[in-house]
MIKE-93338 format. One record per residue: residue number from 1; residue in three letters; x, y, z of N, C-alpha, C, O in turn. Coordinates in nm, 3 decimals, padded with zeros to 5 digits. Last residue first. Example, Ala and Ser with C-alpha at 12.3 -4.5 7.8 and 13.67 -1.06 7.14 Angstrom:
+-----+------+---------+---------+---------+---------+---------+---------+---------+---------+---------+---------+---------+---------+
:  nr : rest :      nX :      nY :      nZ :     caX :     caY :     caZ :      cX :      cY :      cZ :      oX :      oY :      oZ :
+-----+------+---------+---------+---------+---------+---------+---------+---------+---------+---------+---------+---------+---------+
:   2 :  SER :  01.285 : -00.225 :  00.708 :  01.367 : -00.106 :  00.714 :  01.290 :  00.003 :  00.787 :  01.341 :  00.114 :  00.804 :
:   1 :  ALA :  01.319 : -00.569 :  00.780 :  01.230 : -00.450 :  00.780 :  01.320 : -00.330 :  00.780 :  01.424 : -00.332 :  00.846 :
+-----+------+---------+---------+---------+---------+---------+---------+---------+---------+---------+---------+---------+---------+
***
This chain:
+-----+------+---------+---------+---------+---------+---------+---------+---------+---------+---------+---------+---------+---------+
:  nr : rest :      nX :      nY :      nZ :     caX :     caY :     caZ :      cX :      cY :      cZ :      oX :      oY :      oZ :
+-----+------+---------+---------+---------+---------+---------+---------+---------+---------+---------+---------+---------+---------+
: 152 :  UNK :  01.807 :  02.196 :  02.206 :  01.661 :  02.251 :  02.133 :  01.600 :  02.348 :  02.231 :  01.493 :  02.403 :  02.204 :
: 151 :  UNK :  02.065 :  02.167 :  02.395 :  02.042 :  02.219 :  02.250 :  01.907 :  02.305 :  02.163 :  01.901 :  02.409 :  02.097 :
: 150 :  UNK :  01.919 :  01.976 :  02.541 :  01.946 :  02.116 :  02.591 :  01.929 :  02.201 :  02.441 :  01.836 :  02.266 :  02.393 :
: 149 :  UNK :  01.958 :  01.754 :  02.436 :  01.847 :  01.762 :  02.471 :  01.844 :  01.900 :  02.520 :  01.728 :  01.937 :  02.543 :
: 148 :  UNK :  02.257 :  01.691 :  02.410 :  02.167 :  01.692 :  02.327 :  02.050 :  01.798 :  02.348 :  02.045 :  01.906 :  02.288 :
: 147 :  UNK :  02.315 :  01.704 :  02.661 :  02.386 :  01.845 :  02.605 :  02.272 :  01.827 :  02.425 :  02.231 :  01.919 :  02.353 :
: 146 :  UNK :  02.246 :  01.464 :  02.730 :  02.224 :  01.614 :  02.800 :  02.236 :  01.687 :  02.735 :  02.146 :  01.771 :  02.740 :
: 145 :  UNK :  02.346 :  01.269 :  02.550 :  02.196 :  01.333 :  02.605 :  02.170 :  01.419 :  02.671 :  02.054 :  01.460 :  02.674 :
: 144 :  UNK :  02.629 :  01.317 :  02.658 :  02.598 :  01.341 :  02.502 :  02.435 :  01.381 :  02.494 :  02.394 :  01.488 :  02.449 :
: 143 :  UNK :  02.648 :  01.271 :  02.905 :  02.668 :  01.382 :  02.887 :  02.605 :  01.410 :  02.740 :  02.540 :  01.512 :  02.714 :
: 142 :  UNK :  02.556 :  00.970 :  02.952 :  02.437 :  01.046 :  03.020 :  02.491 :  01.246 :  02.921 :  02.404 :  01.325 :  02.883 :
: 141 :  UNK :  02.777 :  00.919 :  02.797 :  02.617 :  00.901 :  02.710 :  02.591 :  00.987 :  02.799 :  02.594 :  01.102 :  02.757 :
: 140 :  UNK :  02.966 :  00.902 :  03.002 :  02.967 :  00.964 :  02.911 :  02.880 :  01.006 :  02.791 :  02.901 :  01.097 :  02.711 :
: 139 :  UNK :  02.852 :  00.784 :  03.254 :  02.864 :  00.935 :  03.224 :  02.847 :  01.004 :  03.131 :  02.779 :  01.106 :  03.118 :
: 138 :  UNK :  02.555 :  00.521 :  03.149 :  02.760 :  00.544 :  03.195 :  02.763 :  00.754 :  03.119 :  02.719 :  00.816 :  03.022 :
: 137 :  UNK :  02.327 :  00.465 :  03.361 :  02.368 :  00.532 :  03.179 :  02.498 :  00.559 :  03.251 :  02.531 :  00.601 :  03.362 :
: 136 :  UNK :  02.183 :  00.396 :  03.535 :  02.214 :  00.247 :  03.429 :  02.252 :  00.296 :  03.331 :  02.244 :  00.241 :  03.220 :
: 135 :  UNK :  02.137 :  00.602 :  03.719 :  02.256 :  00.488 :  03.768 :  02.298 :  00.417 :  03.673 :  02.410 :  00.367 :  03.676 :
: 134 :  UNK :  02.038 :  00.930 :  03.682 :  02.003 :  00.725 :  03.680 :  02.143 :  00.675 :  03.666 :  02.236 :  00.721 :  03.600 :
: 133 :  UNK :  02.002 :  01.177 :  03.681 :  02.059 :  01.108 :  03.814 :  02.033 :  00.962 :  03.724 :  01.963 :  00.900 :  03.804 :
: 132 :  UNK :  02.007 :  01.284 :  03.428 :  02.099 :  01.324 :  03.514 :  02.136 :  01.211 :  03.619 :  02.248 :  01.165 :  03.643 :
: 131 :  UNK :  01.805 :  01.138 :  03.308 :  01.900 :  01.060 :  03.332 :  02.021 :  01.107 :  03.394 :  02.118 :  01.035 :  03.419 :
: 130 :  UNK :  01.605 :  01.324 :  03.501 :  01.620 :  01.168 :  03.508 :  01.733 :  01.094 :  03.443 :  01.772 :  00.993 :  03.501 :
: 129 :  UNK :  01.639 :  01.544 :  03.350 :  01.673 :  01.521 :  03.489 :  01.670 :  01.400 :  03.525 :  01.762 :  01.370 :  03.602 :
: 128 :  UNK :  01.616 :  01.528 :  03.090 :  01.731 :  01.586 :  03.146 :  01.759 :  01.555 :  03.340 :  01.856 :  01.550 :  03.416 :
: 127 :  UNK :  01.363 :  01.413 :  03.090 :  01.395 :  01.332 :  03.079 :  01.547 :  01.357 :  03.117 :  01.616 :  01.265 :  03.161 :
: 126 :  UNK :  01.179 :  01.711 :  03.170 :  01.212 :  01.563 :  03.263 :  01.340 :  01.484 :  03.205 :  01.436 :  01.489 :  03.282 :
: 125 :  UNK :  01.286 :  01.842 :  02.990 :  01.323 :  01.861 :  03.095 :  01.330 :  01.735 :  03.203 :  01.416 :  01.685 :  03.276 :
: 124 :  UNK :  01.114 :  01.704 :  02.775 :  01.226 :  01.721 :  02.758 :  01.353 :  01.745 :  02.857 :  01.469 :  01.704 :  02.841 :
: 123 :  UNK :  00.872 :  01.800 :  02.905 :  00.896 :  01.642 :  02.932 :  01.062 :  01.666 :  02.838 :  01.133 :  01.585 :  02.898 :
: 122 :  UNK :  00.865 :  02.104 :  02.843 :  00.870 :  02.011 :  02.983 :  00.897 :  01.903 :  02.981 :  00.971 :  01.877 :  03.076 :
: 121 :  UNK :  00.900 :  02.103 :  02.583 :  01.031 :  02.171 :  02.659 :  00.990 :  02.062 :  02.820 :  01.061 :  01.981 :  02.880 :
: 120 :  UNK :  00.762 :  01.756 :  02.432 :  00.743 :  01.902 :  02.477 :  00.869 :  01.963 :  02.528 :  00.964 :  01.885 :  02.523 :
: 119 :  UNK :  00.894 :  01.613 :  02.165 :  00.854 :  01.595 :  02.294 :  00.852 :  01.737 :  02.329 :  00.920 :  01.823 :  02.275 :
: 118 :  UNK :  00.722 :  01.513 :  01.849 :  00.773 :  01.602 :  01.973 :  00.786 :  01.593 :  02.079 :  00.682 :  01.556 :  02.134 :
: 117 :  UNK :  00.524 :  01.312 :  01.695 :  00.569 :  01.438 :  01.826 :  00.708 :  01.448 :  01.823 :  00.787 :  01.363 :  01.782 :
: 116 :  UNK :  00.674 :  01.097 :  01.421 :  00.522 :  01.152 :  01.513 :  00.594 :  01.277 :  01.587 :  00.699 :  01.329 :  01.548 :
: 115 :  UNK :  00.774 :  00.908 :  01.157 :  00.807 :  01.028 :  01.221 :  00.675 :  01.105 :  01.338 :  00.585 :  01.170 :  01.284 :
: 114 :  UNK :  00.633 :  00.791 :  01.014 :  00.663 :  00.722 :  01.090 :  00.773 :  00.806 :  01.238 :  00.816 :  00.775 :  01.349 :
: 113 :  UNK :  00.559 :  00.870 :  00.740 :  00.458 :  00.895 :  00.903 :  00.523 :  00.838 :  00.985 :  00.446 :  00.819 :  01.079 :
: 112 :  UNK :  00.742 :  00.820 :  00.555 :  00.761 :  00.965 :  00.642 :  00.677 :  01.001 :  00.757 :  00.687 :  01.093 :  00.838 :
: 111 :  UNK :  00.853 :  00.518 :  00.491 :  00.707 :  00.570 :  00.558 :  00.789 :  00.707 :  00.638 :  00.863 :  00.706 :  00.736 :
: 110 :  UNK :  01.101 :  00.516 :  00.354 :  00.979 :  00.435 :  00.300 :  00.831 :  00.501 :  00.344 :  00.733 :  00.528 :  00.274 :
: 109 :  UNK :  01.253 :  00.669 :  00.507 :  01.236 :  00.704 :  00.317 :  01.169 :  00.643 :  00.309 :  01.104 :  00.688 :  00.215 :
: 108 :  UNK :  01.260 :  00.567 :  00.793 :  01.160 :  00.657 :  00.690 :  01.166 :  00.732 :  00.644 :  01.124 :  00.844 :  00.671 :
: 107 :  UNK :  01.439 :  00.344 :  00.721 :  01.272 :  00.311 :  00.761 :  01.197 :  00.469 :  00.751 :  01.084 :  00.480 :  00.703 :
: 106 :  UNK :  01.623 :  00.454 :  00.648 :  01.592 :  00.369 :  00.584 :  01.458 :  00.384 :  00.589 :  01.378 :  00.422 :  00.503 :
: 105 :  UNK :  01.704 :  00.651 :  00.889 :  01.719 :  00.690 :  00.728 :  01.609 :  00.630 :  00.671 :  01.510 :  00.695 :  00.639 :
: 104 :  UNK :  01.743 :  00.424 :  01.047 :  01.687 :  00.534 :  01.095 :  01.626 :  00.578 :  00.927 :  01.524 :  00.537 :  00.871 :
: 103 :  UNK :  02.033 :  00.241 :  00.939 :  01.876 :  00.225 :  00.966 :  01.753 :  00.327 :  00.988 :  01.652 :  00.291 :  00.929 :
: 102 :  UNK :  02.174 :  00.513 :  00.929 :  02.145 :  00.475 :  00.776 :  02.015 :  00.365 :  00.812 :  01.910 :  00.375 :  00.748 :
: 101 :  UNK :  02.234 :  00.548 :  01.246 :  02.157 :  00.631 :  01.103 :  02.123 :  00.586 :  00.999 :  02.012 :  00.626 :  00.964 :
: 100 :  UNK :  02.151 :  00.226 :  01.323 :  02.271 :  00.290 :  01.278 :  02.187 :  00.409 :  01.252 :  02.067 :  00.386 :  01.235 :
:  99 :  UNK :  02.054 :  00.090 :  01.644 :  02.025 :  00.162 :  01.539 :  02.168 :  00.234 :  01.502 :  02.256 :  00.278 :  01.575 :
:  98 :  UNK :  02.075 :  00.040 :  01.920 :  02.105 :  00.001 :  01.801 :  02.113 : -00.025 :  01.684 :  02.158 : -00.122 :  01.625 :
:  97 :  UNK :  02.091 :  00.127 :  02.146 :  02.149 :  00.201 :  02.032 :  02.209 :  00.090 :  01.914 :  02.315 :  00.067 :  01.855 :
:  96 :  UNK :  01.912 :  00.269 :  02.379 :  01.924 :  00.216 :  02.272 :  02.012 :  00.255 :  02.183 :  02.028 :  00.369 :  02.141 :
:  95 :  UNK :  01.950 :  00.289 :  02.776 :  02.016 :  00.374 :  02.673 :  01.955 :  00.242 :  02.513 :  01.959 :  00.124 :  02.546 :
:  94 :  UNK :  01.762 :  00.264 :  03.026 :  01.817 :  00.177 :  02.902 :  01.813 :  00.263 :  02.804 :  01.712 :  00.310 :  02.751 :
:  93 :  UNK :  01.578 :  00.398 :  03.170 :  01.703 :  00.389 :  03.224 :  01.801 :  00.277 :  03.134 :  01.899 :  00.220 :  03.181 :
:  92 :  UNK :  01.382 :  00.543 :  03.034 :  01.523 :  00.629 :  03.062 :  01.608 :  00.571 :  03.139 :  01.703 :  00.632 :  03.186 :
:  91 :  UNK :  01.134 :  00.424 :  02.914 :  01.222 :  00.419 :  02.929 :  01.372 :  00.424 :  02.917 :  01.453 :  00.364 :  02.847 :
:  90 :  UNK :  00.819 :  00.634 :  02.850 :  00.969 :  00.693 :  02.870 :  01.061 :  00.600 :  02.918 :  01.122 :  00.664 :  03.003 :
:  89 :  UNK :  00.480 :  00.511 :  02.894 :  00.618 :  00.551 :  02.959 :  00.744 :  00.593 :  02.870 :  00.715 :  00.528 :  02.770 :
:  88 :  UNK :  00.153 :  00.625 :  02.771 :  00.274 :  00.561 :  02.802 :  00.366 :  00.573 :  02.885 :  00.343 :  00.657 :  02.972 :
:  87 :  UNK : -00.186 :  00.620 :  02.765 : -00.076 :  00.663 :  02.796 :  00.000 :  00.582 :  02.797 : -00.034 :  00.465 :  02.816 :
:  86 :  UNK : -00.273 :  00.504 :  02.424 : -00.266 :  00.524 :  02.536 : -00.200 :  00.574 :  02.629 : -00.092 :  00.591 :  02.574 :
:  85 :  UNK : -00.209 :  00.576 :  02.146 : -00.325 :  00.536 :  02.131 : -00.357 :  00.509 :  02.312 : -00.477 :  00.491 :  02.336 :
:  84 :  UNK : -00.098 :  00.920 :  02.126 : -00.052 :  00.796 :  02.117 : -00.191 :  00.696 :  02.190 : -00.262 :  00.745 :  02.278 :
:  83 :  UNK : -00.038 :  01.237 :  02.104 : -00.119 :  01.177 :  01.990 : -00.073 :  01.021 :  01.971 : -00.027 :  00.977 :  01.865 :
:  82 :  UNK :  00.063 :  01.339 :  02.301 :  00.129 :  01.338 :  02.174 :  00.072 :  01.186 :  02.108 :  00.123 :  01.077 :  02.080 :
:  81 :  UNK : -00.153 :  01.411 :  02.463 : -00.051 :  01.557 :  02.420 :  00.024 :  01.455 :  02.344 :  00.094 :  01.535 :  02.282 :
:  80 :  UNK : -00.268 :  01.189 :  02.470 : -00.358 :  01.302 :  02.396 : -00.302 :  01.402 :  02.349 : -00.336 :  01.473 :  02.255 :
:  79 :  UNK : -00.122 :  01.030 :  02.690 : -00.182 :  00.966 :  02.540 : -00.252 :  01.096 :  02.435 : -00.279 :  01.068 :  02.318 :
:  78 :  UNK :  00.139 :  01.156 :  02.835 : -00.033 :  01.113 :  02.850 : -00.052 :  01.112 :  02.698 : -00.002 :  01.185 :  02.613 :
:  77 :  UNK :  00.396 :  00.955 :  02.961 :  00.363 :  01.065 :  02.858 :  00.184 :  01.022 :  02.803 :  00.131 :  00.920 :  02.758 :
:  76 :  UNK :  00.592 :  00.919 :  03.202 :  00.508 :  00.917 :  03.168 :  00.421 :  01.034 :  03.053 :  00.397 :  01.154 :  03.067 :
:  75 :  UNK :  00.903 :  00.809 :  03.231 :  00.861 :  00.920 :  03.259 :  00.731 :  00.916 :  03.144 :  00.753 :  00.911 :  03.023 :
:  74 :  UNK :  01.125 :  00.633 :  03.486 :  01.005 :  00.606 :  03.356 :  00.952 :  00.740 :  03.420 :  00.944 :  00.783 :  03.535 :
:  73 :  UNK :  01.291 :  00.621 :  03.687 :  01.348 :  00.633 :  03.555 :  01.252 :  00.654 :  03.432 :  01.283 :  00.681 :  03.316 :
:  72 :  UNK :  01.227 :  00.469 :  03.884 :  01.190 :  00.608 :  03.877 :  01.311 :  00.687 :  03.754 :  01.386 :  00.785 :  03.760 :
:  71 :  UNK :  01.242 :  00.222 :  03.800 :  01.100 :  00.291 :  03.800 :  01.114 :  00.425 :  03.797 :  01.042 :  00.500 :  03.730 :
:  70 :  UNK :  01.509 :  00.142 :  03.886 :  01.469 :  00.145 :  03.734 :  01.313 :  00.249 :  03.737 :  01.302 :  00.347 :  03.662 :
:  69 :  UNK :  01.540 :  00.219 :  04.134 :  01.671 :  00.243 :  04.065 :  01.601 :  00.239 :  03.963 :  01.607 :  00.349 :  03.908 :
:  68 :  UNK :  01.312 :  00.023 :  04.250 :  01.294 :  00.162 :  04.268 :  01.379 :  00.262 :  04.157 :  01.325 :  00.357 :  04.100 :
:  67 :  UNK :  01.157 : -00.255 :  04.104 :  01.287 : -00.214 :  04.132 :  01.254 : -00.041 :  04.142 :  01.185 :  00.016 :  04.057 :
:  66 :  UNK :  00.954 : -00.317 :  03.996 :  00.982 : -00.345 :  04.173 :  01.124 : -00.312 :  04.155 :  01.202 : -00.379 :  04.224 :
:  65 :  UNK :  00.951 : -00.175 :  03.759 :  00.807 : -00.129 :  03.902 :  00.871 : -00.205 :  04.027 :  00.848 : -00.168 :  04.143 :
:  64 :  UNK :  01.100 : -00.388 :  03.640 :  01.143 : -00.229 :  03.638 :  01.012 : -00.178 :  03.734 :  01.073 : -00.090 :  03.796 :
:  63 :  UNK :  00.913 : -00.626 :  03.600 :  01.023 : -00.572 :  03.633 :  01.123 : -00.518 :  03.725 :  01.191 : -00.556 :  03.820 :
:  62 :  UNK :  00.654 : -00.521 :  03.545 :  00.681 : -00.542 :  03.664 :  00.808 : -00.559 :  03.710 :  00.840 : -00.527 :  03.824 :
:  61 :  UNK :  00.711 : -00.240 :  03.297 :  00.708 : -00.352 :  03.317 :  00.718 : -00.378 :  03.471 :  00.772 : -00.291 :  03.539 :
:  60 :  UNK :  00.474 : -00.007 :  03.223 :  00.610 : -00.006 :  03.292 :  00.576 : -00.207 :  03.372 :  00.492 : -00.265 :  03.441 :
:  59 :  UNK :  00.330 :  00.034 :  02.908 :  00.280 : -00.005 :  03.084 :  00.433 : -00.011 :  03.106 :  00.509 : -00.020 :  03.009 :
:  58 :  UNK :  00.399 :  00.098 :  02.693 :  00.247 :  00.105 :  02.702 :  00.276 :  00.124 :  02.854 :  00.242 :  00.227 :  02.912 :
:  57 :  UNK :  00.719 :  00.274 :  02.613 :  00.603 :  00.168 :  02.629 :  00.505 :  00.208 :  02.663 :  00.485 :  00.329 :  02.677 :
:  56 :  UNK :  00.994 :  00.365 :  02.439 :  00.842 :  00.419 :  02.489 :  00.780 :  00.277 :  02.503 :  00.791 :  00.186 :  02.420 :
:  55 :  UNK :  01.301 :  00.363 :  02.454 :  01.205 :  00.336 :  02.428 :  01.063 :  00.368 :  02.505 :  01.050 :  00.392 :  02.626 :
:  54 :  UNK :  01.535 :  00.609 :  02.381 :  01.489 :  00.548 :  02.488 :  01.401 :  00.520 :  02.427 :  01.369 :  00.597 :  02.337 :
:  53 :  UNK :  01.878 :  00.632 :  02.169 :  01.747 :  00.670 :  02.172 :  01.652 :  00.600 :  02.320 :  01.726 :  00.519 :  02.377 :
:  52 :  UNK :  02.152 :  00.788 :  01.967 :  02.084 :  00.754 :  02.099 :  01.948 :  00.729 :  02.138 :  01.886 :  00.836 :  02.139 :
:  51 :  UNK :  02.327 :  00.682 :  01.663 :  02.213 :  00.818 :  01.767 :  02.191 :  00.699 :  01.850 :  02.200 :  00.578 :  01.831 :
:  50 :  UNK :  02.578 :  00.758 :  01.542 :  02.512 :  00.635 :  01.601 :  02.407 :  00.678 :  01.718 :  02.426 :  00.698 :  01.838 :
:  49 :  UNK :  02.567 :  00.988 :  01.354 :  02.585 :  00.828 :  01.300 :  02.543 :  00.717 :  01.385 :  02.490 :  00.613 :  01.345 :
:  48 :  UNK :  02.270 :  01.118 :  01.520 :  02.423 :  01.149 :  01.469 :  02.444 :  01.009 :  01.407 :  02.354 :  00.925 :  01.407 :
:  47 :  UNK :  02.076 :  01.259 :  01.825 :  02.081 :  01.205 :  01.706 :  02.276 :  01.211 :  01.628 :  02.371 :  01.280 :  01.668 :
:  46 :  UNK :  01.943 :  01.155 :  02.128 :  02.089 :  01.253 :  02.106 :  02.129 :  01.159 :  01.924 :  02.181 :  01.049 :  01.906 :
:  45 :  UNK :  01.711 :  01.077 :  02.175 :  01.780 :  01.173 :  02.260 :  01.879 :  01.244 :  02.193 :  01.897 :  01.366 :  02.196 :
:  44 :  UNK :  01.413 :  01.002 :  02.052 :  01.551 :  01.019 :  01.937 :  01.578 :  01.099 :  02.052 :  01.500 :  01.193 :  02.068 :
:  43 :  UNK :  01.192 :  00.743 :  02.114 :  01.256 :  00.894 :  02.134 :  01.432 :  00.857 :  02.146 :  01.514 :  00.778 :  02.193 :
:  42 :  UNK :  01.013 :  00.501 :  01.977 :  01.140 :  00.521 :  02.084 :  01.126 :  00.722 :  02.042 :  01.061 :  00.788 :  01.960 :
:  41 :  UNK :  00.724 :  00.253 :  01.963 :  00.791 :  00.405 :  01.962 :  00.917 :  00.440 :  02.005 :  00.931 :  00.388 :  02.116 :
:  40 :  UNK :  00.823 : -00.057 :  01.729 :  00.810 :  00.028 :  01.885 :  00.761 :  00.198 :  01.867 :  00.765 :  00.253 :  01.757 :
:  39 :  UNK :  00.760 : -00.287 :  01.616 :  00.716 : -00.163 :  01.598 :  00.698 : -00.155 :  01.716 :  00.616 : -00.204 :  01.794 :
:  38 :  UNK :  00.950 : -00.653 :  01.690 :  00.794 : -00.528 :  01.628 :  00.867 : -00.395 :  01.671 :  00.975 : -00.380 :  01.730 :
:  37 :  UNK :  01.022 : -00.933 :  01.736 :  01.068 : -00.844 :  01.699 :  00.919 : -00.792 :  01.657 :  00.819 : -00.850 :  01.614 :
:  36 :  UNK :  00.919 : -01.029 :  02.061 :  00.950 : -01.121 :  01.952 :  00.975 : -00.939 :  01.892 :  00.957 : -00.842 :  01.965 :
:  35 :  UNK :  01.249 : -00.905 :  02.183 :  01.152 : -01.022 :  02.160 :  00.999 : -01.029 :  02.197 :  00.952 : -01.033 :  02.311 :
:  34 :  UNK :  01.372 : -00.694 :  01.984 :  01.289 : -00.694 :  02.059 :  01.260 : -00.848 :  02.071 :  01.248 : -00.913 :  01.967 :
:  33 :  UNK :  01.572 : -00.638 :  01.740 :  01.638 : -00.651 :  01.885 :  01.548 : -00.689 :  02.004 :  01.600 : -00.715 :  02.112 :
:  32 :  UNK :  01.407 : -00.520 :  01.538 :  01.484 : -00.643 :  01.501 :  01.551 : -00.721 :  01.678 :  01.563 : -00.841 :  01.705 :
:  31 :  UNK :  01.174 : -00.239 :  01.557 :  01.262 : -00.326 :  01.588 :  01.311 : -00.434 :  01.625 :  01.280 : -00.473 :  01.737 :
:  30 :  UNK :  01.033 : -00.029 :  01.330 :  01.082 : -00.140 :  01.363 :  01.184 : -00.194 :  01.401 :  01.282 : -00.212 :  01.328 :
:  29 :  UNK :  00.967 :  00.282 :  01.504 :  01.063 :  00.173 :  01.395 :  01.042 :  00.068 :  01.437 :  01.030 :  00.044 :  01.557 :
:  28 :  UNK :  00.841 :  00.588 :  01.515 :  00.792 :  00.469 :  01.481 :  00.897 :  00.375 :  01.449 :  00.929 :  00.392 :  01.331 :
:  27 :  UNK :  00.979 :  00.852 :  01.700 :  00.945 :  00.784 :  01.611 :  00.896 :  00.663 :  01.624 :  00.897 :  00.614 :  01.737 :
:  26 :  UNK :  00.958 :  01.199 :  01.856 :  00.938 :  01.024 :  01.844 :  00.939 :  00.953 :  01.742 :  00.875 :  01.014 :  01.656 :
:  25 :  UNK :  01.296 :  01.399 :  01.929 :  01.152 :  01.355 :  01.822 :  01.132 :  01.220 :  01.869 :  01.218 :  01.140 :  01.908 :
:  24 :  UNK :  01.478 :  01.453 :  02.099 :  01.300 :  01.461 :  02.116 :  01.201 :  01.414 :  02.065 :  01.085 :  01.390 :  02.100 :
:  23 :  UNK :  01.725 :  01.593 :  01.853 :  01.641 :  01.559 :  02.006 :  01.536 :  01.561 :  02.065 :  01.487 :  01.671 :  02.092 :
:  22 :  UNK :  01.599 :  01.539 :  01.508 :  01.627 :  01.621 :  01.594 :  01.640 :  01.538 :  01.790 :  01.568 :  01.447 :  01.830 :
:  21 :  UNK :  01.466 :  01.522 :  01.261 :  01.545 :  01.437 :  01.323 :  01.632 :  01.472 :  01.435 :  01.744 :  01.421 :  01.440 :
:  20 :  UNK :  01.342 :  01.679 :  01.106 :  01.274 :  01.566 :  01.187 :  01.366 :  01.548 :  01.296 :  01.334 :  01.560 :  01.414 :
:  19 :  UNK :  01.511 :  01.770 :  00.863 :  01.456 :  01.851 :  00.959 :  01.380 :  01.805 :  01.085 :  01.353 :  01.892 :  01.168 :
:  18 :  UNK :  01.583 :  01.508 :  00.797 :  01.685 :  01.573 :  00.819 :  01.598 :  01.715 :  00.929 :  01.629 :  01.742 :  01.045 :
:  17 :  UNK :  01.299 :  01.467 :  00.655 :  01.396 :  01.341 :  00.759 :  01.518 :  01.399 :  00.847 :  01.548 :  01.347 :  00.955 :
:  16 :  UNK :  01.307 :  01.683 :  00.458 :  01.171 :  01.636 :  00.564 :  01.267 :  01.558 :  00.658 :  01.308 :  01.626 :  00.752 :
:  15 :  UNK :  01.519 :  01.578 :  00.290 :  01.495 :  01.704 :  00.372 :  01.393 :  01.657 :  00.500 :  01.420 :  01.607 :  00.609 :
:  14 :  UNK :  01.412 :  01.336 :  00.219 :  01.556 :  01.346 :  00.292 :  01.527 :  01.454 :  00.376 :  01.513 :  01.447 :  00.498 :
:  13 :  UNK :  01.215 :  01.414 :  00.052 :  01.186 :  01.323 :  00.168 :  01.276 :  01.340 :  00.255 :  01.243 :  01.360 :  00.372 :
:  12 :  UNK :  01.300 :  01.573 : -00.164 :  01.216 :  01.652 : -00.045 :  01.224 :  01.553 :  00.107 :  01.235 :  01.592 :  00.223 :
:  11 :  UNK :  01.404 :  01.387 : -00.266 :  01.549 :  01.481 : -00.230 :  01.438 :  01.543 : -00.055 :  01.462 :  01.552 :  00.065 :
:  10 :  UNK :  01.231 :  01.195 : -00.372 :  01.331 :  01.163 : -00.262 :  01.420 :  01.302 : -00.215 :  01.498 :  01.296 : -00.120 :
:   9 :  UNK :  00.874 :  01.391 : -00.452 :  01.053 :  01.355 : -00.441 :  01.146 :  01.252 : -00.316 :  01.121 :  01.248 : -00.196 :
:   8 :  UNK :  00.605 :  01.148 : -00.283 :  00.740 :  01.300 : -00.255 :  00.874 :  01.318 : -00.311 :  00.975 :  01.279 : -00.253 :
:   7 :  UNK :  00.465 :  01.007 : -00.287 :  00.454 :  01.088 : -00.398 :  00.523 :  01.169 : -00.365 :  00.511 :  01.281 : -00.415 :
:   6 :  UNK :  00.533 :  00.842 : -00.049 :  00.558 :  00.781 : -00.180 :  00.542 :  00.862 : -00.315 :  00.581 :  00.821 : -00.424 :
:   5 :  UNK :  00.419 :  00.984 :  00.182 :  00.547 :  00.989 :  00.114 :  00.598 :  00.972 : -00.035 :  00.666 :  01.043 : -00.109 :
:   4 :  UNK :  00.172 :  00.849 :  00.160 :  00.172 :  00.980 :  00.113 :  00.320 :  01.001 :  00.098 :  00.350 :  01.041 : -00.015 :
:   3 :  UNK :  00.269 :  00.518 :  00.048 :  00.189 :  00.619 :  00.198 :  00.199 :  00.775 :  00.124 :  00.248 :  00.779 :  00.011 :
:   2 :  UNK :  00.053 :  00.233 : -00.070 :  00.157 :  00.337 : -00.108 :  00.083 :  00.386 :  00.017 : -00.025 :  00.364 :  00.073 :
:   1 :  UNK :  00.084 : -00.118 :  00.000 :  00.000 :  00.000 :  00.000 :  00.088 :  00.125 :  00.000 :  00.192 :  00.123 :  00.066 :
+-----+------+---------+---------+---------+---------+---------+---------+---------+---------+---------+---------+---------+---------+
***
């Protein structure tokens, strides 16, 4: 099934992808690393050849809920301010990265919807402060997401 992309120049699409692609943004990807593998949301922290990103879920796993160090790492994003079919979570205490750019790229030159929100200045803020303090990001990421996420 064609998506509205599909009638866009490629040069425009790039553009569009390049102006997207920013700290904050959410996206749609499929991912190969999940069991079983699917279509996540993640948020793009700190973009570049090997961008940074946290995944979004539905529910905060039991997990990560009995552990205090991981829970208060999830930062809740209500289903209506960015247009997601329920509320979710923000997990900020697992850095992703395994995504190249050129995966990123890939998946949407095919589907440009796959690009969604924004994250607001406030929940942008949160997430600066949460991985300020979380324990499960080594300094030197926690700095690259900071200084990311400031930037905008």
């Amino acid at each position: 099934m064609a998506t509205l992309g599909d009638y866009f120049p490629q040069k425009e699409k790039e553009q569009y992808i390049d102006e997207h692609l920013q700290p904050g943004q959410i996206l749609y990807l499929f991912c190969d690393f999940t069991t079983p593998p699917k279509e996540k949301y993640l948020v793009l922290a700190c973009p570049g050849q090997n961008p940074l990103l946290f995944m979004i879920n539905s529910e905060i796993h039991p997990f990560i809920a009995a552990r205090p160090e991981l829970s208060k790492c999830q930062i809740k994003l209500d289903a209506s301010e960015y247009e997601l079919n329920h509320d979710s979570y923000i997990n900020c205490s697992k850095v992703i990265d395994e995504f190249s750019e050129e995966d990123i790229y890939r998946q949407l030159g095919r589907d440009v919807s796959r690009i969604k929100n924004v994250l607001t200045p406030k929940t942008k803020q949160e997430v600066i402060q949460v991985v300020s303090a979380a324990r499960t990001i080594k300094k030197h990421v926690k700095t690259l997401i900071i200084q990311a996420l400031q930037t905008e």
